[in-house]
N, C-alpha and C positions, 0 to 999 in steps of 0.2 A: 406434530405441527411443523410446516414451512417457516422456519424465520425468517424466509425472505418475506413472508405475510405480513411481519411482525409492525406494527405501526414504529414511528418513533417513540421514545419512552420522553421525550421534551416537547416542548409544546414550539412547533418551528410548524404557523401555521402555512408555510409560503417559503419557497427559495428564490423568490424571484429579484428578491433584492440582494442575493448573494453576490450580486456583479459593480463591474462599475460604471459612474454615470455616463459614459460617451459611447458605451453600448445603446444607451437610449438616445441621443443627441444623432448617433449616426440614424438609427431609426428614423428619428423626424425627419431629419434632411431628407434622408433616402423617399421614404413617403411625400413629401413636398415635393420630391424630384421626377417621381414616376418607376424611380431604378428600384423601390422595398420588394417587389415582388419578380426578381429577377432570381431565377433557378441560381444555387449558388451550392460550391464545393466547398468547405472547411475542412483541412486536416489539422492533427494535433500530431507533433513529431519534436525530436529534440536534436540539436546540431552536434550535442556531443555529449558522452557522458562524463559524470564527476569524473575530476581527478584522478589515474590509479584504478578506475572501477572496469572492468571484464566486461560487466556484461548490466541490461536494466532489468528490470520486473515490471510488467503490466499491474498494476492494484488501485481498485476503486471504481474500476469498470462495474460493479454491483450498485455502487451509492450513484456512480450518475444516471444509474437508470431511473433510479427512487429520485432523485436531482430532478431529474426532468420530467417525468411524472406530474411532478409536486409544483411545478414553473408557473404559476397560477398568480394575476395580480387581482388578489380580491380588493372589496372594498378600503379595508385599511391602508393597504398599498397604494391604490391610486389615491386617496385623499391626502396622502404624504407626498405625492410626486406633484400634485397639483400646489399643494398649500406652498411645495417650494419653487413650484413653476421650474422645475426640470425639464416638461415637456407641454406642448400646447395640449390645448379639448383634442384636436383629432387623434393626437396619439395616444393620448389619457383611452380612445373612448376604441380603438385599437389593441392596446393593451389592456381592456377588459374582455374582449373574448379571446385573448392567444390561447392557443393550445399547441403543441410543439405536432407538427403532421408530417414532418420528412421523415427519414430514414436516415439509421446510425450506423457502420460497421465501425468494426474493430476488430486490434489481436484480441482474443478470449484471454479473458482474464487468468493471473496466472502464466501467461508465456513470458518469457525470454523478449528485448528487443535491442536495437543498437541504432547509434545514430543514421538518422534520415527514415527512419521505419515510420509508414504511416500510424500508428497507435491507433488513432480513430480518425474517421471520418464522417463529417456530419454532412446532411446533403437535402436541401429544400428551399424557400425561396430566403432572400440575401433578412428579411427584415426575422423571420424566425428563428433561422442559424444564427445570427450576430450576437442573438442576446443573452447565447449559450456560451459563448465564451469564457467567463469568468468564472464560471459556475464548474464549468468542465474543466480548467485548469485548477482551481485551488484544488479538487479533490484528486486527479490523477498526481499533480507534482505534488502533492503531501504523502497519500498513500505510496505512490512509489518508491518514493527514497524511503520510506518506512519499510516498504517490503525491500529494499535493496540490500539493505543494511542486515535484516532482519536473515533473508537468505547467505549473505556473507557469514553469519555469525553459527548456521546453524551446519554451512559447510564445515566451519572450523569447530562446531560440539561433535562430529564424527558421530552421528547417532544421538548421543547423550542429550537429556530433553531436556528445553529453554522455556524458563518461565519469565513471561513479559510481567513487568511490576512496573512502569512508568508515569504513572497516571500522575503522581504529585509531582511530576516533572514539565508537564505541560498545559497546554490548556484544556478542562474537564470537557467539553466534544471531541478534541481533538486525539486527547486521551482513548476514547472510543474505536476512532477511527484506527488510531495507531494499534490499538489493537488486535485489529481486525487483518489490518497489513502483514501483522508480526504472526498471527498463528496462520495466513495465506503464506507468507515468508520461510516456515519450517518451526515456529515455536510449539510448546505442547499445549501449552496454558497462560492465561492472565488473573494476578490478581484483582484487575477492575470488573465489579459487577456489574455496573452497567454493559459492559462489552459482553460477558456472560449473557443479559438478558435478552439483548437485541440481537446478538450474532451466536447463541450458544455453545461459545466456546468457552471449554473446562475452565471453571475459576478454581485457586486454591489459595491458602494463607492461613498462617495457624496465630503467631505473636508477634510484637516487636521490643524492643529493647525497653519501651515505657514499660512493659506490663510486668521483666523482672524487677524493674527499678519500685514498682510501685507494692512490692513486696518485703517483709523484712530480712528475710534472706532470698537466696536463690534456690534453693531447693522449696521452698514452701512456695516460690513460683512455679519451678517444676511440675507437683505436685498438683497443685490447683489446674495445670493447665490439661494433666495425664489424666486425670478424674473427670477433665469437663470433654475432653475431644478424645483419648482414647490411647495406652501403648504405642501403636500406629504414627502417633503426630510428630513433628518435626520442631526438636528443641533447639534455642539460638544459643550458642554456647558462648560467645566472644565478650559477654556483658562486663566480666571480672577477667580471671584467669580462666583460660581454655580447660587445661586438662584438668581444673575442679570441676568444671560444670562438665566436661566431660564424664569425669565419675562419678556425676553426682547425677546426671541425666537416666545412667545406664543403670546407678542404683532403685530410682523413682522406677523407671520404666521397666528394666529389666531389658534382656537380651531382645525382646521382642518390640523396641524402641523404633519408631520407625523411621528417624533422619534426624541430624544435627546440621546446623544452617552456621554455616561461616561466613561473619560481614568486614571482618577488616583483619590487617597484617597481611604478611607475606602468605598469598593463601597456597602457593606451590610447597612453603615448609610447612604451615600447618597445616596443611590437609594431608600430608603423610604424618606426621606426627599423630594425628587424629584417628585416621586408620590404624595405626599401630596400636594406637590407644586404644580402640574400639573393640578390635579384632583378641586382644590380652583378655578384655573385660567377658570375650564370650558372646559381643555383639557385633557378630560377625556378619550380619545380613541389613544392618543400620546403616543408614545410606549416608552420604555428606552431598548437602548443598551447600553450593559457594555463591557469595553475593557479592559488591562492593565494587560499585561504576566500571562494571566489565566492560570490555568491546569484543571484537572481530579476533583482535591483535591479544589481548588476555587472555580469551577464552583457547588461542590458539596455543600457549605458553604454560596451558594447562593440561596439554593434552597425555602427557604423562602421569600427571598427576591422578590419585585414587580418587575423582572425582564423579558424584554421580550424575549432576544434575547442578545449571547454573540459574540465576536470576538473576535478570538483566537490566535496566530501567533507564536512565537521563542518557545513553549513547545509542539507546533505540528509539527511541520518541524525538531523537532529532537530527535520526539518517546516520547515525555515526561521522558528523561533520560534513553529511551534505545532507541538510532539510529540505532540500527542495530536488525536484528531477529535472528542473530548467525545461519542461515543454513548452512550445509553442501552441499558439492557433490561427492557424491564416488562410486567408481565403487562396485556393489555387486553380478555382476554374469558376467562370460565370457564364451566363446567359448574354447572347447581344441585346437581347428587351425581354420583354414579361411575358409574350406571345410562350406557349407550354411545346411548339414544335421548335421554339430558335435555339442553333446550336448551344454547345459549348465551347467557350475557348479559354484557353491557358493564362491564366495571371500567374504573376508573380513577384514580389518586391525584389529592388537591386540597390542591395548599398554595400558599402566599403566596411570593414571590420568583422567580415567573416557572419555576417547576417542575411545576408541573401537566402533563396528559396528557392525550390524547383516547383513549375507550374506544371498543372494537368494532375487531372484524378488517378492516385496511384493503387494500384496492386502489390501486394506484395508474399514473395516465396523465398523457404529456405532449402539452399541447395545443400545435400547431404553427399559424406563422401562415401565408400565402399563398405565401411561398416556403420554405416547408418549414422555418423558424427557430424553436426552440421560443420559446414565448412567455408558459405556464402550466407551473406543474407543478401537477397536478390529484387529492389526495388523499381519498379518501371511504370510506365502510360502505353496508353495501346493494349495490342494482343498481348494474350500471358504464350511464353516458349510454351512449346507442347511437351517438355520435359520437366515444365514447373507446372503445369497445372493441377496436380495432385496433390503441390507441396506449397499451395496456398495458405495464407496465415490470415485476414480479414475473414470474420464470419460477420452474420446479419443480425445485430443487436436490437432496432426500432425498425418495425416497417410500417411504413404512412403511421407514424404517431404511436403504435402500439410496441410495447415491448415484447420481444419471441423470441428472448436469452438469458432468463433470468436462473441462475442455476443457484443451488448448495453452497457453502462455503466451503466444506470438507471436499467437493468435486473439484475447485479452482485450486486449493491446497494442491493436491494429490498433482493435477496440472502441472503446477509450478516443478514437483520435486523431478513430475519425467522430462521437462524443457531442459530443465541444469541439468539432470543426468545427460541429457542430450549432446551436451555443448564437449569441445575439448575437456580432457583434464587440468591445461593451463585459468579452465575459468574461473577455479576457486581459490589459485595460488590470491595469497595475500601481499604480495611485494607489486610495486608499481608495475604497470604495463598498458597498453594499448587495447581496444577491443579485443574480443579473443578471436573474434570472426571479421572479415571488413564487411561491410555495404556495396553493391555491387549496383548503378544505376544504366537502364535499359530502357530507353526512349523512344516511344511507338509516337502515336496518332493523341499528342496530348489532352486534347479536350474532350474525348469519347469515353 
């Protein structure tokens, strides 16, 4: 089965009200005005990345397909926008047949992007586009900084697999989502089932500290826990003293024990200590997973360490201190009227403090250097160079209303791993710096 088929598993009869109210307010106007049905460009783009950060992550381009899809103001919706008189009968009665009919592009989920990168572009008339705004940013700035965070951490596992455990850290959708970012990101597995069900990816988890505690000793936890899941399972040793439950894990299970989970202390000294321990005992092939509020910066300071395998949780579910990707949405080209042959022309807002925009519908390509390393990311209006037209990065997400990009999660994964491999080797260093690559802008025939 498709889980992109897969319905939601909550009852979220409508995203329509995922936005906020001046999305609708601008609608009326606009409608009252004559301008709602003026051909209109939207991009989504970010002026800069966090702090420190190399490079971004496209993620969530899969939910806003299902996002917009689903943009539907049924009846409960409008008797809510009425009773609060948000908007008058004509838009009330406007808003009961929308159906989203432009066209979307975007980078494919999964790439690499850097500031000014068009992310997506939504493109149809001003009163359709507008009231995808809201909708379209909560999910890319969440996802993103989730997969950002999520790709830093797995640069610095060198291989070694991450397991996302964040769910009691945030909020239970969001949890979901964040999921979904972390194993796009490079994780291997989540323990949220819900995320398992809707996006099937590998769930795992065996105990937690309640279920020695609710034992009268630890080994009669041990015990109980090797008879109900198997030798194979993964004992949490740190409950008392380490190297008791260490031996007393290895006694229960025997050499064929299949992990010890370390959540707190020095886990660079006790994970060799553990190793030694294990390796003495003849369980030499028993794995250690290390737990306990890792990041990027942790997980990097382990890398020596006989570590097999981390879980990760409250510094991925909230960007590793940046929750948000700061994207934009703004209009950068319109219609002169509503007439379906009047040009396009270039908007764009201008103000002070580093917020300004570049108008006209953009293209964009990354320029590579001799051995194939990108080295530009190359943003423009007009003609694409005839030396980037191969190394375009927008594909066609929605056309006239239908989606015709709906892919795999394991296919956008795989994506993301060859974009990073892409980049410099400076993209994964974890010590402050600047893009790895600049932006490079190229101004043709703005409005076309």
């Amino acid at each position: 089965m498709d889980v992109a088929d897969l319905g939601l598993p909550v009852d979220v009869p409508s995203t329509a009200l995922f936005t906020d109210q001046y999305e609708l307010t601008m609608l009326q106007a606009a409608l009252k005005a004559g301008t709602a049905e003026r051909h209109s460009v939207f991009e989504v783009f970010t002026r800069r990345l966090p702090d420190g950060r190399r490079y971004g992550v496209v993620a969530g381009t899969g939910r806003v397909l299902d996002a917009v899809e689903n943009f539907r103001f049924d009846a409960d919706v409008l008797r809510f926008l009425g009773e609060r008189n948000i908007v008058d009968a004509q838009t009330l009665d406007w808003l009961g047949s929308y159906r989203f009919s432009g066209d979307i592009w975007g980078y494919p989920e999964g790439e690499v992007y850097f500031p000014g990168s068009p992310i997506m572009r939504v493109e149809g008339s001003f009163a359709e586009c507008v009231l995808l705004e809201t909708v379209i940013l909560s999910i890319l700035n969440h996802d993103s900084a989730i997969a950002a965070a999520a790709s830093r951490m797995a640069s610095a596992a060198g291989g070694r697999p991450l397991i996302e455990m964040g769910a009691r850290r945030t909020h239970e959708l969001a949890a979901v989502a964040a999921s979904r970012a972390a194993y796009l990101g490079g994780f291997a597995s989540t323990s949220d089932l819900a995320a398992g069900f809707r996006y099937n990816i590998p769930t795992v988890g065996t105990s937690a500290h309640a279920f020695t505690l609710l034992h009268d000793h630890e080994r009669d936890a041990f015990r109980a826990q090797v008879n109900s899941l198997g030798r194979g399972t993964t004992l949490l040793v740190d409950t008392y003293d380490v190297a008791e439950a260490v031996r007393t894990a290895v006694e229960v299970a025997g050499p064929e024990l299949g992990a010890v989970r370390i959540d707190s202390g020095d886990l660079l000294l006790v994970a060799h200590r553990v190793r030694q321990q294990l390796d003495e005992l003849g369980a030499r092939d028993t794995k250690i997973i290390v737990t306990s509020d890792l990041d990027e910066y942790a997980i990097a300071s382990l890398a020596a360490a006989p570590v097999d395998a981390y879980g990760v949780g409250t510094q991925l579910v909230t960007g590793s201190g940046h929750p948000t990707a700061s994207m934009v949405y703004k209009l950068v080209a319109r219609a002169e009227s509503a007439d379906v042959k009047a040009p396009l022309v270039p908007v764009a807002k201008k103000s002070s403090g580093g917020k300004t925009s570049i108008g006209g519908r953009k293209w964009a390509a990354r320029r590579l250097d001799a051995d194939g390393i990108a080295e530009t990311e190359v943003v423009g209006t007009g003609a694409v160079p005839a030396d980037l037209v191969d190394r375009q990065l927008l594909v066609e997400l929605v056309k006239s209303g239908d989606v015709v990009a709906r892919e795999p999660l394991d296919v956008v994964r795989d994506r993301h791993t060859a974009a990073r491999d892409g980049l410099p080797l400076s993209a994964t260093q974890l010590s402050r710096g600047e893009p790895v690559i600049p932006t490079e802008y190229v101004h043709g025939r703005s409005g076309s």
